[in-house]
N, C-alpha and C positions, 0 to 999 in steps of 0.2 A: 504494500500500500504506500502512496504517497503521502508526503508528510505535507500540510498545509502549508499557503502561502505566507501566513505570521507566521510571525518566532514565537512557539510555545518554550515557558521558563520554569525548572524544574519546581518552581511556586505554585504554580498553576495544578499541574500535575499530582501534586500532593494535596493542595486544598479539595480537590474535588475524593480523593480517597478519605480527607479527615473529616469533609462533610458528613460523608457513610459512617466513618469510625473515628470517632476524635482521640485525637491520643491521651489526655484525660483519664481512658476508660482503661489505659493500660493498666497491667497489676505493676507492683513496688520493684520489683524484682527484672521487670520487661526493660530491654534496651529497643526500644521500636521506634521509628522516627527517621531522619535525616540522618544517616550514620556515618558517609562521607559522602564528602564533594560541596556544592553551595546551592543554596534555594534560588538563586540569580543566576545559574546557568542555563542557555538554551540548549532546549532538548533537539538533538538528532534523531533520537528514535531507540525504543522499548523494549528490554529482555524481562518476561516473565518468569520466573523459579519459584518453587516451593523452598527450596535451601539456594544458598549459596555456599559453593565450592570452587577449589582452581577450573576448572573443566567451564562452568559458568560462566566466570572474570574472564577467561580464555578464547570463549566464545563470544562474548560478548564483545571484544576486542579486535578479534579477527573477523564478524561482521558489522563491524562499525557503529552497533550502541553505545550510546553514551548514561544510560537512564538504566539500571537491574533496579526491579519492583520486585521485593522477595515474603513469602509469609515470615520464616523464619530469620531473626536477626542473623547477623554474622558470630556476633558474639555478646552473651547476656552481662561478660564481666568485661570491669577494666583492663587498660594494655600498658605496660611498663615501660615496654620497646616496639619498635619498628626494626626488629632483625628478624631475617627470614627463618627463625625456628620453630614456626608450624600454619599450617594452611591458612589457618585467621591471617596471622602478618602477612604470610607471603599475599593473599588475597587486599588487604589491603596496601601493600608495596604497589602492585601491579596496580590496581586502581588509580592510588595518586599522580602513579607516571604516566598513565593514558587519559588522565583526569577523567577518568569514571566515575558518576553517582549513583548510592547503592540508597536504597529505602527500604525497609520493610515495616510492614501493620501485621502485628504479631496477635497478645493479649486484646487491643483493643478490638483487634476483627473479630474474635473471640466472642466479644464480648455485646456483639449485635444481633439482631431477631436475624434480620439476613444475610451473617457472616458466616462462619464455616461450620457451625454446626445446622445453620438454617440452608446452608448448601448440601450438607447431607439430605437432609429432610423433604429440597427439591428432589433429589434423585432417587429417593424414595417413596415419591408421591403421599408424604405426610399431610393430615386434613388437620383444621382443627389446634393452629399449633399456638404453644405456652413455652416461654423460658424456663427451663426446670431450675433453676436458683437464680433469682431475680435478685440483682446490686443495684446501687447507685443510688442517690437522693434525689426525693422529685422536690419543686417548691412552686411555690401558688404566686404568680406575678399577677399583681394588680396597678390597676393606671385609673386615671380620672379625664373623660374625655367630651368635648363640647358634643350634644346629639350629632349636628350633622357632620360629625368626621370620627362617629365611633368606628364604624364599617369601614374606614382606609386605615384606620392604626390598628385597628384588630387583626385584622388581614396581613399586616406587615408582620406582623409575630406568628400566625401560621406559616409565612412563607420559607421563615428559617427555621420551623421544625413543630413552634411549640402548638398545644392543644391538643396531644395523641394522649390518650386515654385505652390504652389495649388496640382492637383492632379499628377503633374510632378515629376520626382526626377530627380539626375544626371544633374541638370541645372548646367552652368558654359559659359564665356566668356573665349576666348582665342586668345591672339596676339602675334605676334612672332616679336620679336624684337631684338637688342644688346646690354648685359649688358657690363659695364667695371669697371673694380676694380684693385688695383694696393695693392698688400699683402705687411706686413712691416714686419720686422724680430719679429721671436716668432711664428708667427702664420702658419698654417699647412692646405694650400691650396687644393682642391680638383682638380682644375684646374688652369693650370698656374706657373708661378715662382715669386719668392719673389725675390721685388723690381724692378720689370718690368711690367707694364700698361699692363693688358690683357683685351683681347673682346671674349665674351660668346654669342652667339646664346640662345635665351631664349626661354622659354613664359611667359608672361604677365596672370595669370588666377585669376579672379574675381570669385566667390562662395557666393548666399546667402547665410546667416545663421541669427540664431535668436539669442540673445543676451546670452541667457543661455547656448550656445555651444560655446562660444568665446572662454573661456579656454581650453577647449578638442580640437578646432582646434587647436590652440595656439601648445599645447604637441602633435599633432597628426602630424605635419608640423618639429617641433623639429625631431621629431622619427626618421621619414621621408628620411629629405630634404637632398643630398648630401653635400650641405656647411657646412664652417663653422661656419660662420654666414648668416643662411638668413634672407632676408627681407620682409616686410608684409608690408601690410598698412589694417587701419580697419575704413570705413566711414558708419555713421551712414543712415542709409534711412528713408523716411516721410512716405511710403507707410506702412501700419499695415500687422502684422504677419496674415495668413491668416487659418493656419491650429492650430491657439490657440486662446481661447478665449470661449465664454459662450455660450451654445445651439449652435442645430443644424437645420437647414433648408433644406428641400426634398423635391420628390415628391414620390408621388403613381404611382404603371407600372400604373395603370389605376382611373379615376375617381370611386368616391364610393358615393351612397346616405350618408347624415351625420348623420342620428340618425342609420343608422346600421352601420357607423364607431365606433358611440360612442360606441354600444354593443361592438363592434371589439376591442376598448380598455380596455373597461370594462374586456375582456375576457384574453388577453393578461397581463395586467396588477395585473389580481386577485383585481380588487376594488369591493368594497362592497358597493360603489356610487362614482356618479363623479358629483362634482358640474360644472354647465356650464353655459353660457349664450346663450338667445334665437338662436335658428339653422338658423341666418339671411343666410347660406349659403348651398342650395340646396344639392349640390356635393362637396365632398371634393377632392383635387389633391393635394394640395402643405399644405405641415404641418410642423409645426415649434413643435419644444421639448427643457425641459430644466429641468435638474432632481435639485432637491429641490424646494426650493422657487425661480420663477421665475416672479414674476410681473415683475419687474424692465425691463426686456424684453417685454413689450407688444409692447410697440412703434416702438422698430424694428421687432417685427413679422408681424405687420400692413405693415409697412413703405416697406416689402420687399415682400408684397403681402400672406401674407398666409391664406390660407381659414380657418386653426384650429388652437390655440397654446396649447398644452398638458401641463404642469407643476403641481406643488403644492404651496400650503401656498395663496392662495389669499386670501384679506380680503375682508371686503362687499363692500367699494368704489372703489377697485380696478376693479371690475368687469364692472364697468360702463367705463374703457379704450376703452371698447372694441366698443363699438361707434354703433354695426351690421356692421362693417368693416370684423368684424371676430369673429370666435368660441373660445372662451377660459372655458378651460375645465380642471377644475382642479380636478388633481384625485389622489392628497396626497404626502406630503414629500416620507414617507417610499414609498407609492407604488413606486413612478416615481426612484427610487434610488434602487429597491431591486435587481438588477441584479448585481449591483456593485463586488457583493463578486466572479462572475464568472471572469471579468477583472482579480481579484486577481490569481484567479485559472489557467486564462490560461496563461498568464506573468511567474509564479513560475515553472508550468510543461513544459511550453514550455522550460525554460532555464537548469532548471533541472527535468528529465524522473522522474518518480516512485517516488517523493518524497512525505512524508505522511502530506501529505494536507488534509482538513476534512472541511468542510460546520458547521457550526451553529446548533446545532437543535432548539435556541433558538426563539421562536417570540419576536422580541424588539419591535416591533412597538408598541409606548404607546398609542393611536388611537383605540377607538372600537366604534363600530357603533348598536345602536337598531332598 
């Protein structure tokens, strides 16, 4: 594909993935973000990975990207040195000297309704679907708005995200009330006169939102709002964000025997084995997912009823969670993660047409099987 006529700048590029997933949502621990190169560089054009390795940076180099979009960072921890004593350094030696930019959205893709484990749940034609541990802090933004310009600043805070209430959007309270204000000299009233008590017809509108959009409402209400100074208020809620947080929980349009599900993932999935625990559960309907390592989810895939839980990385005592409560069927880091690089792809085309975006040819997955 061709690359457009403007200079797309690796700013651009990454605003439109933190739109999807802000980095925010990363865990403590996640190195995810801009991890070399500058957000002012123009882009030539897009390597996809699930990991980065030499073979990657390699490739990347010898067809002429300048932009690697990776799930997995390069590296979670700090670097001491830049001497070539293992794949990380040498990976990033070679980057600096080709001036390559490496990005990855690791934890915070994670941690979206339609990040990688809501990518499983596409290719499983999950119905129906619920975050199975729901994070993050929601908070109730309210504003005071003249009647005839409530409907253009309301509107301006749906546009950047807020008002999503589970599978709703455009959620919002509104009351109509009297504001009054009395302007002092200096300042440059929208309505009313300086040094005379005026009363405004309002509305009152309340707007979920999650904590990572505060700002962008914040400037989006600025933009906006006809005053000169308007007013907010921002109260925190106890209730958990519902469309952020780990795995996802479904159902099936219809029940399915379990050992021809497992072929079903097996096939979908491309594994080359899935370890599982005994088929305590006839029919499957309801199935929970969680791409990487997902033990740590077992208790609420149980707790929420699921007849099978998909993920990778369990270890041998982990399996015994599973009590015949349910099917836990792990069928590999890489597997349950390898669709990630498509998110990347339709994020980037959707915002920009024809831009030269490219897949991988690399197999990373360090996993083989006899």
């Amino acid at each position: 594909m061709k690359n457009n006529q403007r200079t797309i700048h690796v700013r651009e590029i990454l605003s439109t993935i933190e739109d999807f997933a802000p980095l925010c949502l990363q865990e403590s621990y996640d190195n995810a973000g801009l991890i070399c190169g500058s957000p002012d560089a123009a882009v030539k054009s897009i390597l996809l990975t699930t990991d980065i390795t030499e073979e990657v940076v390699d490739e990347a180099i010898e067809d002429g990207h300048n932009l690697i979009i990776s799930h997995h960072p390069l590296t979670l921890q700090g670097l001491k040195n830049l001497r070539p004593d293992s794949y990380i350094q040498r990976c990033l030696i070679k980057a600096i000297r080709h001036e390559l930019n490496i990005y990855s959205a690791h934890t915070n893709l994670d941690s979206v309704m339609q990040g990688v484990s809501g990518r499983m749940a596409d290719k499983l034609g999950l119905r129906n679907r619920k975050i199975l541990q729901p994070s993050g802090q929601l908070l109730c933004f309210s504003f005071y708005t003249p009647i005839s310009q409530a409907e253009k600043v309301r509107q301006a805070i749906f546009d950047i995200g807020g008002g999503y209430i589970g599978g709703y959007s455009h959620c919002s309270y509104n009351q109509e009330g009297v504001g009054t204000f009395l302007a002092k000299e200096g300042c440059h009233p929208t309505v009313g006169q300086i040094g005379t008590l005026h009363r405004e017809k309002e509305i009152k509108t309340e707007i979920t939102i999650p904590t990572y959009l505060l700002q962008k409402s914040i400037q989006a209400l600025l933009k906006v709002h006809p005053y000169e100074e308007p007013v907010w208020n921002i109260i925190p809620l106890s209730n958990p964000n519902p469309v952020n947080g780990f795995g996802i929980i479904g159902e099936l349009p219809e029940a399915v025997e379990s050992h021809s599900f497992l072929q079903q993932i097996k096939t979908v999935f491309h594994c080359q084995t899935i370890r599982h625990t005994s088929l305590c559960k006839s029919q499957i309907r309801k199935v929970a997912v969680c791409g990487g390592a997902g033990a740590f989810l077992t208790s609420r895939a149980i707790a929420q009823g699921a007849d099978i839980y998909i993920t990778g990385d369990y270890k041998y005592h982990d399996f015994f969670q599973a009590e015949n409560r349910l099917i836990i069927a792990d069928i590999g880091h890489y597997e349950s993660e390898q669709f990630t690089k498509e998110i990347f792809y339709e994020l980037v085309t959707k915002k920009i047409p024809n831009f030269a975006i490219q897949f991988s040819k690399i197999e990373t997955n360090p996993i083989h099987y006899l």
